[in-house]
ChimeraX commands (.cxc) that place a marker at each C-alpha (Angstrom):
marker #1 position 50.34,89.05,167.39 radius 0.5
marker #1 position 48.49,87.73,164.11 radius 0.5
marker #1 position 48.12,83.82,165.00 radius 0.5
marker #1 position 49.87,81.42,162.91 radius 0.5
marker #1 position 46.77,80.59,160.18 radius 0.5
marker #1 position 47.21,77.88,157.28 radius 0.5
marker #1 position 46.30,77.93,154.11 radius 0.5
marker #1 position 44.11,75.14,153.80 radius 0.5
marker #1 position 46.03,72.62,151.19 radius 0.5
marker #1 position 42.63,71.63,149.88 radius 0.5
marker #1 position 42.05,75.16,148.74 radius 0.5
marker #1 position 45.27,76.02,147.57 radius 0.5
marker #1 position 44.78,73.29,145.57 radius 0.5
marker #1 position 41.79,74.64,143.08 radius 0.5
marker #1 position 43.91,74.31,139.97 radius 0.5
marker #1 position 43.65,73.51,136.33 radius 0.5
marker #1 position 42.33,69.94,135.95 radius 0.5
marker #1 position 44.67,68.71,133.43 radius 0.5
marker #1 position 47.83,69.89,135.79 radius 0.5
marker #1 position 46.03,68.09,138.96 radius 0.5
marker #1 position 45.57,64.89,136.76 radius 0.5
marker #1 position 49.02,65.15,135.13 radius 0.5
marker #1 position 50.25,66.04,139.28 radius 0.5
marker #1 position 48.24,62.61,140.51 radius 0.5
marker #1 position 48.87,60.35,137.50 radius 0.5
marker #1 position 52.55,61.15,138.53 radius 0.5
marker #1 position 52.47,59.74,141.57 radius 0.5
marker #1 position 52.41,55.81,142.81 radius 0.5
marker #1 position 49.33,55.26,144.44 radius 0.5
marker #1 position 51.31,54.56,147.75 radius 0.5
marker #1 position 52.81,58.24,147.33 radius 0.5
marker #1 position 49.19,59.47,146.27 radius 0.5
marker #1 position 47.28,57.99,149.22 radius 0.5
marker #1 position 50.34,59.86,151.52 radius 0.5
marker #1 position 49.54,63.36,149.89 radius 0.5
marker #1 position 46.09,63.07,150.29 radius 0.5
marker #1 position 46.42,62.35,154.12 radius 0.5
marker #1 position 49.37,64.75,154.24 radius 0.5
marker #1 position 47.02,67.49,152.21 radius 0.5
marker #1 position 44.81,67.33,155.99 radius 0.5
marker #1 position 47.67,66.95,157.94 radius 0.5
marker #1 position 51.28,68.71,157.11 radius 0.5
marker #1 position 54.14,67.74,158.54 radius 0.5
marker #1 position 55.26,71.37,158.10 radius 0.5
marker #1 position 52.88,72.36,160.88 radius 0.5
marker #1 position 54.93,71.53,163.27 radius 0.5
marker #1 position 58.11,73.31,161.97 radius 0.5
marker #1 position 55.80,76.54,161.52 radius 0.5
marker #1 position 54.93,75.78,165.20 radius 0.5
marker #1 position 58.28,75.75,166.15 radius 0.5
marker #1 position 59.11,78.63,164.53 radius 0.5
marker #1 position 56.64,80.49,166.29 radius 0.5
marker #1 position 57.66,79.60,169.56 radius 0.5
marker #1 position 61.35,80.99,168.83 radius 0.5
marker #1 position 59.59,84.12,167.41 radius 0.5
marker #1 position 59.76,86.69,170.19 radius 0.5
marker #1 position 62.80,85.69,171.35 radius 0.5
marker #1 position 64.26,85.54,168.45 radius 0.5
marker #1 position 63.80,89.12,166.66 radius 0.5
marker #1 position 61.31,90.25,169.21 radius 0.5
marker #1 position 58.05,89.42,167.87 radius 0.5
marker #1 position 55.90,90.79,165.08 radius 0.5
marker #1 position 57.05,95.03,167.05 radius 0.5
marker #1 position 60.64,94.00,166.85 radius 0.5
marker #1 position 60.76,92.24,163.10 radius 0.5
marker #1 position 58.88,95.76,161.99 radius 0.5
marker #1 position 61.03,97.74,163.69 radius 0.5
marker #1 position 63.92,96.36,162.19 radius 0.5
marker #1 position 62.65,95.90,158.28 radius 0.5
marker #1 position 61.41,99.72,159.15 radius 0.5
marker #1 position 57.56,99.45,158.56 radius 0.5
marker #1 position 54.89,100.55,160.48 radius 0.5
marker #1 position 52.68,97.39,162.44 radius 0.5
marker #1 position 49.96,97.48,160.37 radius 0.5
marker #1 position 51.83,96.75,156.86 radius 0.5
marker #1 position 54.44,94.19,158.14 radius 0.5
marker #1 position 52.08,91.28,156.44 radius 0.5
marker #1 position 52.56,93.15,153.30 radius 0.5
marker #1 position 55.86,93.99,153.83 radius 0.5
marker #1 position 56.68,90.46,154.16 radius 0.5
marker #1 position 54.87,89.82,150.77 radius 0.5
marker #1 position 57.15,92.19,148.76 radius 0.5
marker #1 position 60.49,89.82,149.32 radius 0.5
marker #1 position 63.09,89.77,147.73 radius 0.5
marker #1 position 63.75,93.48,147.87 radius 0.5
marker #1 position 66.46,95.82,148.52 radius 0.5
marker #1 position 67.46,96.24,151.83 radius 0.5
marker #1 position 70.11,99.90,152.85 radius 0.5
marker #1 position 71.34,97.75,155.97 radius 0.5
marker #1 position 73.01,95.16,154.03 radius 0.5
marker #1 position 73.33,96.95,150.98 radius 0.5
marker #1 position 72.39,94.84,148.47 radius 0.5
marker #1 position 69.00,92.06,147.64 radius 0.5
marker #1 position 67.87,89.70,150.04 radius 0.5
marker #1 position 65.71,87.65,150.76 radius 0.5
marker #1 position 62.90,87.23,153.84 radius 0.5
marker #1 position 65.10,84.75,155.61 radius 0.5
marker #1 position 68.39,86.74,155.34 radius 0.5
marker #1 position 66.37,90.15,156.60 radius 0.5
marker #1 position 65.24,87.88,159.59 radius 0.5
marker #1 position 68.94,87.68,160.61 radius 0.5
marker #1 position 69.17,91.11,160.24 radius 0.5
marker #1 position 66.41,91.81,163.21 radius 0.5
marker #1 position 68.30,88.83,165.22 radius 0.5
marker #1 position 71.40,90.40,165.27 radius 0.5
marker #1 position 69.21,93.87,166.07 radius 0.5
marker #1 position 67.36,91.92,168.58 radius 0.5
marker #1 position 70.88,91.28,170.23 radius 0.5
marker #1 position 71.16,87.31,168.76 radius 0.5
marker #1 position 73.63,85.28,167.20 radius 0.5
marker #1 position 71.48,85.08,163.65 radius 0.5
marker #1 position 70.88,81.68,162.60 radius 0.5
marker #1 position 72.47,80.06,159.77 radius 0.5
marker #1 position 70.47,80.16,156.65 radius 0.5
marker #1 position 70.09,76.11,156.02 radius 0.5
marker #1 position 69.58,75.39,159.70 radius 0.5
marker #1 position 66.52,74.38,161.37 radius 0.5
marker #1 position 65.66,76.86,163.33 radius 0.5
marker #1 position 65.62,79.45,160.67 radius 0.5
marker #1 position 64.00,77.50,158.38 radius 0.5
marker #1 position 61.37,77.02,160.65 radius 0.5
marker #1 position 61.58,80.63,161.50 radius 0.5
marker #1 position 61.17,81.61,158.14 radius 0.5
marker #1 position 58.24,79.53,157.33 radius 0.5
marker #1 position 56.45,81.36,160.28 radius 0.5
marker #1 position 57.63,84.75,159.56 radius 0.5
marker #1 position 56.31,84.30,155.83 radius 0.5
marker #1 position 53.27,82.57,156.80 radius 0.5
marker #1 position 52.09,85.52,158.90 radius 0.5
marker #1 position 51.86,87.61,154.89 radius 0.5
marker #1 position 49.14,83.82,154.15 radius 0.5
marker #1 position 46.21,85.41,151.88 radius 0.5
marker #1 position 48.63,88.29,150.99 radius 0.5
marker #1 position 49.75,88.96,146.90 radius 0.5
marker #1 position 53.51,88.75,146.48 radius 0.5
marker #1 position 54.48,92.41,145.13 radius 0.5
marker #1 position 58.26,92.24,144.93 radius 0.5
marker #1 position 58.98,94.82,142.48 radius 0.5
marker #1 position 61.17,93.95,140.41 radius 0.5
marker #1 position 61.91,98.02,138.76 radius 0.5
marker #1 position 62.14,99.58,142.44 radius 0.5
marker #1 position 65.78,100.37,141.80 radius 0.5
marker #1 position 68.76,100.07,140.48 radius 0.5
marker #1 position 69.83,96.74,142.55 radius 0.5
marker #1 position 66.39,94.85,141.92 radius 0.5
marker #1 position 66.90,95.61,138.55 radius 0.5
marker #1 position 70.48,94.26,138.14 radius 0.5
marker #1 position 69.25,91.22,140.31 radius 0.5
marker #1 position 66.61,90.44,137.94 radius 0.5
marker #1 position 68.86,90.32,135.06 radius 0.5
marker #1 position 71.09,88.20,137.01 radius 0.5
marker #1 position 68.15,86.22,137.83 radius 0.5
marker #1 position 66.87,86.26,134.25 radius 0.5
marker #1 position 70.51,84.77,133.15 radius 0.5
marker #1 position 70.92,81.96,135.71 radius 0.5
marker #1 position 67.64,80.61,134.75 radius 0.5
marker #1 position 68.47,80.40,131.18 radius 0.5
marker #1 position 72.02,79.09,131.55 radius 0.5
marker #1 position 72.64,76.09,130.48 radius 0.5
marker #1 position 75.20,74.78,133.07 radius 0.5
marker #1 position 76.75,71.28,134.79 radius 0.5
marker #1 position 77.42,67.66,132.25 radius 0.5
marker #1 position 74.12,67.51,131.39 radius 0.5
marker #1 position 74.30,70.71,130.17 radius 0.5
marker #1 position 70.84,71.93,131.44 radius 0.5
marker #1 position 68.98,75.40,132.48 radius 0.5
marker #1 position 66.28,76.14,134.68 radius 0.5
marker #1 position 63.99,76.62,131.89 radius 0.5
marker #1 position 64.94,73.36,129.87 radius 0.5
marker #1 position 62.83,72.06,132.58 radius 0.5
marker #1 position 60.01,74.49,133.61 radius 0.5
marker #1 position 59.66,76.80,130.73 radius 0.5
marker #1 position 56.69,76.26,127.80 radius 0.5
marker #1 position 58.32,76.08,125.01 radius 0.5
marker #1 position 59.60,73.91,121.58 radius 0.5
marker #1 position 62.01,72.61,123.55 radius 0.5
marker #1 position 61.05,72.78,127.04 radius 0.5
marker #1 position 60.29,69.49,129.71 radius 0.5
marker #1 position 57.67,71.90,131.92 radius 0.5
marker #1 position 54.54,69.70,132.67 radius 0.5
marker #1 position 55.67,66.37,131.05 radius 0.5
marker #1 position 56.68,63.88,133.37 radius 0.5
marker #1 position 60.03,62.69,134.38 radius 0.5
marker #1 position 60.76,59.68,136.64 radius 0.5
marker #1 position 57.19,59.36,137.63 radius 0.5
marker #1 position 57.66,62.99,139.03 radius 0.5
marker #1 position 55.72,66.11,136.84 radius 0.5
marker #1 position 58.08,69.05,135.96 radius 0.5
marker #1 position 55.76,71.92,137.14 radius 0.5
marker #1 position 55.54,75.11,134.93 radius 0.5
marker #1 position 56.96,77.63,137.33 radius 0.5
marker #1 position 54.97,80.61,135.64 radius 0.5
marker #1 position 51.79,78.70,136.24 radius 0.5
marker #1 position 49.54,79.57,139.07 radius 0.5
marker #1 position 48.99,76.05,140.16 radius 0.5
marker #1 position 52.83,75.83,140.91 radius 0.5
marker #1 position 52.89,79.63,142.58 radius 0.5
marker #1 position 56.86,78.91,143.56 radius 0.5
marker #1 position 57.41,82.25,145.31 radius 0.5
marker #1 position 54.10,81.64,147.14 radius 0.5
marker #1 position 53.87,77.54,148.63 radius 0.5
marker #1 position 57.62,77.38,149.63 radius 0.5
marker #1 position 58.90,76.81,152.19 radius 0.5
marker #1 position 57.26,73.48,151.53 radius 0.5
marker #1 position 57.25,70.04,152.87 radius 0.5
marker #1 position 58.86,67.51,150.43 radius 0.5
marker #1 position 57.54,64.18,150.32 radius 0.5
marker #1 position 60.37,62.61,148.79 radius 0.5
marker #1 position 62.79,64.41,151.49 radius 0.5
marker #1 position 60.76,64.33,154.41 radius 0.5
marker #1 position 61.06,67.34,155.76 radius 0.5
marker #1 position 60.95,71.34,155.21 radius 0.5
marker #1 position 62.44,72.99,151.89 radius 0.5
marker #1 position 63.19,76.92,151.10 radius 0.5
marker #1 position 62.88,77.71,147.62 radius 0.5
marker #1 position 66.64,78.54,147.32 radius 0.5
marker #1 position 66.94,75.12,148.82 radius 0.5
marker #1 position 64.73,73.71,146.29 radius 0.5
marker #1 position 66.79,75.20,143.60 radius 0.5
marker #1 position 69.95,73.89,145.00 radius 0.5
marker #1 position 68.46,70.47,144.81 radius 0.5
marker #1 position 67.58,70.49,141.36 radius 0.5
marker #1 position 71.28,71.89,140.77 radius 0.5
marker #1 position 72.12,68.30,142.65 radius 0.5
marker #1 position 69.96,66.31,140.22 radius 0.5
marker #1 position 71.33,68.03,136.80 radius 0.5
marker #1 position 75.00,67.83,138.39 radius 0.5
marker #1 position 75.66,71.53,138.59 radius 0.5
marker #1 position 77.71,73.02,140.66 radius 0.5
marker #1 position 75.88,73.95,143.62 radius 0.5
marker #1 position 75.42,77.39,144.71 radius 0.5
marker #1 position 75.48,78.68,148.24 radius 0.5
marker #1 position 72.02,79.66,150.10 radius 0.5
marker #1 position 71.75,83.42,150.48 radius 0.5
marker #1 position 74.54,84.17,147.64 radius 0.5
marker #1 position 73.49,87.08,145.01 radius 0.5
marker #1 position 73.27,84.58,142.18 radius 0.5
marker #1 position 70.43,82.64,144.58 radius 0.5
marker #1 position 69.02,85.37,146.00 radius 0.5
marker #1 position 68.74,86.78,142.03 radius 0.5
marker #1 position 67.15,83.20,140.65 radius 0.5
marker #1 position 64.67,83.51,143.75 radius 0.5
marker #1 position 64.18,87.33,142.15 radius 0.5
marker #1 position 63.32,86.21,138.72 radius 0.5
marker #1 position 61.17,83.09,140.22 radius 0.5
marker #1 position 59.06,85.54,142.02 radius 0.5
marker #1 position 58.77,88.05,139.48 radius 0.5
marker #1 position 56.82,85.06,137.50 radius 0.5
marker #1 position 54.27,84.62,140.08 radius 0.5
marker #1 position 53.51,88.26,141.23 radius 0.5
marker #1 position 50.34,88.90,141.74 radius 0.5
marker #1 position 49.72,85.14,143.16 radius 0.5
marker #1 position 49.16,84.77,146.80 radius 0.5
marker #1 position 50.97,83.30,150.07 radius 0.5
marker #1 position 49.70,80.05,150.81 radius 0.5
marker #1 position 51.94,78.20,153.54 radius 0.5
marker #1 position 53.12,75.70,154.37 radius 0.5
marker #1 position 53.42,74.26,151.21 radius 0.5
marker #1 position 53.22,70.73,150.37 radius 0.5
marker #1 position 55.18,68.98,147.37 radius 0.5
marker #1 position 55.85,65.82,145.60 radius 0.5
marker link #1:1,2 radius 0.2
marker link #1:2,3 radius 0.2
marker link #1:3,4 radius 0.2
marker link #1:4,5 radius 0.2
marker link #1:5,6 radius 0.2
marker link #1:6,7 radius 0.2
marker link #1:7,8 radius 0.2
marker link #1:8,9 radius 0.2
marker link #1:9,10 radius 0.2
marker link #1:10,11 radius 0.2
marker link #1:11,12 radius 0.2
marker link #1:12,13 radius 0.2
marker link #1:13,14 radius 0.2
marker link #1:14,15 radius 0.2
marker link #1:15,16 radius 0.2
marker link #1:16,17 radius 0.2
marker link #1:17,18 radius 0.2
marker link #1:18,19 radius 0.2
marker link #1:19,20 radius 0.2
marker link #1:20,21 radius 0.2
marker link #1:21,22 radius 0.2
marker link #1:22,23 radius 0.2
marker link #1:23,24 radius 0.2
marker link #1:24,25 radius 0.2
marker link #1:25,26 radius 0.2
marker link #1:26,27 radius 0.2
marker link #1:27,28 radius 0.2
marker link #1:28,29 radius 0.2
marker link #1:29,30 radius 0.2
marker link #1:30,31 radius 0.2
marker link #1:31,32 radius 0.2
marker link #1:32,33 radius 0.2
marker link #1:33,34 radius 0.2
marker link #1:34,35 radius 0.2
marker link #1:35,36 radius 0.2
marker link #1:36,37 radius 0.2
marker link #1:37,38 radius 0.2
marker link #1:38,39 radius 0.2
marker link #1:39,40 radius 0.2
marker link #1:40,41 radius 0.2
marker link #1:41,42 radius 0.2
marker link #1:42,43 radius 0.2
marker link #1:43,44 radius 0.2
marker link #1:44,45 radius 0.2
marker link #1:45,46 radius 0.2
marker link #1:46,47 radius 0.2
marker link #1:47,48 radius 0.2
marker link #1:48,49 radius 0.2
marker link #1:49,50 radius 0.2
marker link #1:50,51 radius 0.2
marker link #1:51,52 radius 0.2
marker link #1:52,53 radius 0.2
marker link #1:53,54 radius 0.2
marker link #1:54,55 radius 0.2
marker link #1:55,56 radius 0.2
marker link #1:56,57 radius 0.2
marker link #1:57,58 radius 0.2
marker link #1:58,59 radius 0.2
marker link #1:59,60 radius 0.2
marker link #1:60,61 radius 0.2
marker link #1:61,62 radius 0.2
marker link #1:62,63 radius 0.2
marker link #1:63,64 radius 0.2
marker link #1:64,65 radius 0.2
marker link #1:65,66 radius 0.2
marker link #1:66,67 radius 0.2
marker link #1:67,68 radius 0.2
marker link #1:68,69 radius 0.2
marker link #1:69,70 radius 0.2
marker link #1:70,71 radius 0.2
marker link #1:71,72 radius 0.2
marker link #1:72,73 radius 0.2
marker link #1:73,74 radius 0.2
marker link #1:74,75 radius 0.2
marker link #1:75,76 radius 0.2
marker link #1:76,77 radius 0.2
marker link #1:77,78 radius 0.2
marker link #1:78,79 radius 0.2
marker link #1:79,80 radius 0.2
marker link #1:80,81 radius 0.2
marker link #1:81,82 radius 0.2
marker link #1:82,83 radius 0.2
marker link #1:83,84 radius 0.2
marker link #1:84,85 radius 0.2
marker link #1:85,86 radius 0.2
marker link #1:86,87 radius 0.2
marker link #1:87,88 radius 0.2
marker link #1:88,89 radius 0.2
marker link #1:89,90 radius 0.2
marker link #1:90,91 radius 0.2
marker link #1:91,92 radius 0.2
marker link #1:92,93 radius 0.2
marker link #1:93,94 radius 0.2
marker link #1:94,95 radius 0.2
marker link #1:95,96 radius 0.2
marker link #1:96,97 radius 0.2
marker link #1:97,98 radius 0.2
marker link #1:98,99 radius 0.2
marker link #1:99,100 radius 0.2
marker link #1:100,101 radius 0.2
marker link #1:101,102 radius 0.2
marker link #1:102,103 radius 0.2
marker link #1:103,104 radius 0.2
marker link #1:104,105 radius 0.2
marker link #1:105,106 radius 0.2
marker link #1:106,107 radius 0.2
marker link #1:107,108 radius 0.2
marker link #1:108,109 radius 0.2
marker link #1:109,110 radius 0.2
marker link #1:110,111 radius 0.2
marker link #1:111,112 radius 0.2
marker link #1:112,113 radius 0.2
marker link #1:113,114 radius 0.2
marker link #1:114,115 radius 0.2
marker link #1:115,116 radius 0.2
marker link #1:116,117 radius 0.2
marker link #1:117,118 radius 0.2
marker link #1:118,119 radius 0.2
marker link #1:119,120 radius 0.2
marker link #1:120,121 radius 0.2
marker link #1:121,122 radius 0.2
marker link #1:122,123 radius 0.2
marker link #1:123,124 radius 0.2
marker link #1:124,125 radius 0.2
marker link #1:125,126 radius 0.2
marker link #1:126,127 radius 0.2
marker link #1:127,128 radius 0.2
marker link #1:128,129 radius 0.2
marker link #1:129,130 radius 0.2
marker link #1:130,131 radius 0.2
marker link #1:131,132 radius 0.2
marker link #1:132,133 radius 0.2
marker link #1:133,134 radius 0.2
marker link #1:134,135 radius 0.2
marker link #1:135,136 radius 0.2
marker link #1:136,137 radius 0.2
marker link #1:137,138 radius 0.2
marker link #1:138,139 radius 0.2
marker link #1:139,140 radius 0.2
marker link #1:140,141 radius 0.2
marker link #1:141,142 radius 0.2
marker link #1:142,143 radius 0.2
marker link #1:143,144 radius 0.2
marker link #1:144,145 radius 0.2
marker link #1:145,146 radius 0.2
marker link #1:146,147 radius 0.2
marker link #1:147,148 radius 0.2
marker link #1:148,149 radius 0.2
marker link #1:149,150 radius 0.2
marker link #1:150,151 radius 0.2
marker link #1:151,152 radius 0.2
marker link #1:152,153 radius 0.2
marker link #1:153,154 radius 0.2
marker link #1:154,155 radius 0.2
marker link #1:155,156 radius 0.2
marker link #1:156,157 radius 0.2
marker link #1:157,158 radius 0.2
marker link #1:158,159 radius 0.2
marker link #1:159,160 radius 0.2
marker link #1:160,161 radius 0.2
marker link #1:161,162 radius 0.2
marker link #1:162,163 radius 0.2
marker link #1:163,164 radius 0.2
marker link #1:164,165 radius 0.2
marker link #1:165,166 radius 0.2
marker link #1:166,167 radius 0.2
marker link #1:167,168 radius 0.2
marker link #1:168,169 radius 0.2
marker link #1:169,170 radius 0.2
marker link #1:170,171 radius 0.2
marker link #1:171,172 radius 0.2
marker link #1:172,173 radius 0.2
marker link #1:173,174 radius 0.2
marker link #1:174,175 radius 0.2
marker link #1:175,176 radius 0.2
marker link #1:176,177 radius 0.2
marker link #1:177,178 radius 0.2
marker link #1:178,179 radius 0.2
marker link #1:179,180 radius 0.2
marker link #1:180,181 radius 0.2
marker link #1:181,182 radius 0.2
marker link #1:182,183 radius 0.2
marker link #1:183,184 radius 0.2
marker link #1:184,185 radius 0.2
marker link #1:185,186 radius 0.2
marker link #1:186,187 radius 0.2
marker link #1:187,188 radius 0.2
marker link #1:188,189 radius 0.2
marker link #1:189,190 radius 0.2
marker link #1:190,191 radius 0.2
marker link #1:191,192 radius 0.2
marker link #1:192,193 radius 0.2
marker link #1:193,194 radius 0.2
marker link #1:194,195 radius 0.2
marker link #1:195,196 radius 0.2
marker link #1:196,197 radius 0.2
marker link #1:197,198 radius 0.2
marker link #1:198,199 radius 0.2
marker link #1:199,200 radius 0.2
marker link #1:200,201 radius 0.2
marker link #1:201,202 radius 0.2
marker link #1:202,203 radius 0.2
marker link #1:203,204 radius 0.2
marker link #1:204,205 radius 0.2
marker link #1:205,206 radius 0.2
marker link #1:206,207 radius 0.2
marker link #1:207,208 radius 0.2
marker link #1:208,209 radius 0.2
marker link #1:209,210 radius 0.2
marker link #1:210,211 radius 0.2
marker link #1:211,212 radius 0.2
marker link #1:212,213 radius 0.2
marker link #1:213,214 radius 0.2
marker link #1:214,215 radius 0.2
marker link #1:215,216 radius 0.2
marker link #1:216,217 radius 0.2
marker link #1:217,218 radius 0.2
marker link #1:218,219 radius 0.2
marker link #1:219,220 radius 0.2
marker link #1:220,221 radius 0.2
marker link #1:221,222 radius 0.2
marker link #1:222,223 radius 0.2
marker link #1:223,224 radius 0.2
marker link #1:224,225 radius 0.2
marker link #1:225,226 radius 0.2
marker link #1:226,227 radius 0.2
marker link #1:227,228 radius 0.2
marker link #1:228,229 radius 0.2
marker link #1:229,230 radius 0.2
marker link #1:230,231 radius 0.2
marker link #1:231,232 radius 0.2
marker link #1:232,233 radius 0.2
marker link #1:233,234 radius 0.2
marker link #1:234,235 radius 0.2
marker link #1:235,236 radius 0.2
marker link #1:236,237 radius 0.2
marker link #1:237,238 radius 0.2
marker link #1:238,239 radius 0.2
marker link #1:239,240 radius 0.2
marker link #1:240,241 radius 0.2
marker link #1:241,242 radius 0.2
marker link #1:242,243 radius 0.2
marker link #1:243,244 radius 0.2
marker link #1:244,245 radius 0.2
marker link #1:245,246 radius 0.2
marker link #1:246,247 radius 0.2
marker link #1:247,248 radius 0.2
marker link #1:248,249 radius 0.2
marker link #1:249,250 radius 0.2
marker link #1:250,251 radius 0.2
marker link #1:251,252 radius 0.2
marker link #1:252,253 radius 0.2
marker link #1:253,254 radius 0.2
marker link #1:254,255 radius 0.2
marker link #1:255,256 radius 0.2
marker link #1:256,257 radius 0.2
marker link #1:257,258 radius 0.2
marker link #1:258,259 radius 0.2
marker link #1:259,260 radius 0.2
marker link #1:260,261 radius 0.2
view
């Protein structure tokens, strides 16, 4: 079994200097003395820890999770890279953590719900195992992929909930776009951008929540703050935004756990 290896933050961190300063003049200088310590010393450790005690018995270690996405040992890290993707057992998109239920229920366990702790945890370990890897999610592979990124596309452009905003009123460059201006002391990363690599530093551990995030979680959080209606975890329209979000960072690597404002 590959050993659970972090990215180190520090590294991960070798960004465009006017992002970084934009990221730190954000921040109180309580809340930027916190993410330096917590840059040495995530929080999230311990939930990828946990995660990778539960591992074997869980889907059956790194055999039993190949087995059961159907790849051969030495590509699983890969493999676990190329999420979202279509998967014939359930028939439609999913994403990493939904494919880890799949190889519990194989593995002869009651599968986790998607927001709980243990799978959360789970997943960060699973995906952590793919660290240094590119994400290669193809987006053309078929049919599905290719109606899920056009679902994707439109949920990040709709403009939705009484404020009456999109995705991309927030994190897109453009005339009209918020992405790296800052709002409420907090900076509005450009998703696209390699310094934010979304699809690559999440799950993440969120300062301001204390405690592990998935991306789809993320996104149901910002749904929260521009009062949308929110959508469920694991849901096509998620699993489709979480699509499109990764499409923008292919190319970029895994680098977990995380660590964000």
């Amino acid at each position: 079994m590959k050993k659970f290896k972090f990215i180190s933050i520090a590294s991960a961190l070798l960004i465009a200097l006017p992002y970084v300063f934009a990221q730190q003049y954000s921040m109180s200088d309580a809340d930027r003395a916190m993410y330096e310590e917590l840059k040495e010393n995530n929080p999230a450790e311990l939930d990828a820890a946990y995660g990778e005690s539960i591992f074997e018995s869980s889907v059956g270690g790194e055999s039993g999770l190949a087995k059961s996405l159907g790849v051969s040992g030495d590509k699983l890290y890969q493999y676990i890279a190329s999420f979202p993707r279509y998967s014939q057992k359930a028939g439609k998109v999913i994403g990493l953590d939904q494919a880890i239920q799949i190889a519990m229920v194989e593995n002869g366990q009651k599968p986790y719900k998607l927001s709980s702790k243990e799978m959360v945890s789970l997943y960060l370990y699973v995906k952590s195992l793919a660290n240094g890897e590119k994400l290669t999610m193809d987006k053309d592979a078929n049919k599905e992929m290719k109606e899920a990124y056009a679902l994707g596309e439109k949920m990040w452009w709709a403009k939705r909930g009484a404020r009456g905003l999109s995705c991309a009123d927030c994190h897109e460059l453009s005339p009209k776009g918020a992405a790296g201006m800052i709002l409420r002391t907090q900076l509005l990363p450009i998703v696209s951008d390699e310094s934010a690599n979304s699809a690559g530093t999440w799950p993440a551990y969120r300062m301001e929540m204390s405690g592990l995030v998935t991306l789809q979680g993320r996104f149901k959080q910002c749904m929260n703050n521009s009062l949308q209606a929110k959508i469920p975890e694991g849901s096509a329209e998620m699993v489709a935004l979480e699509v499109y979000v990764t499409n923008m960072n292919k190319g970029m690597t895994v680098e977990l756990p995380g660590l964000k404002r």
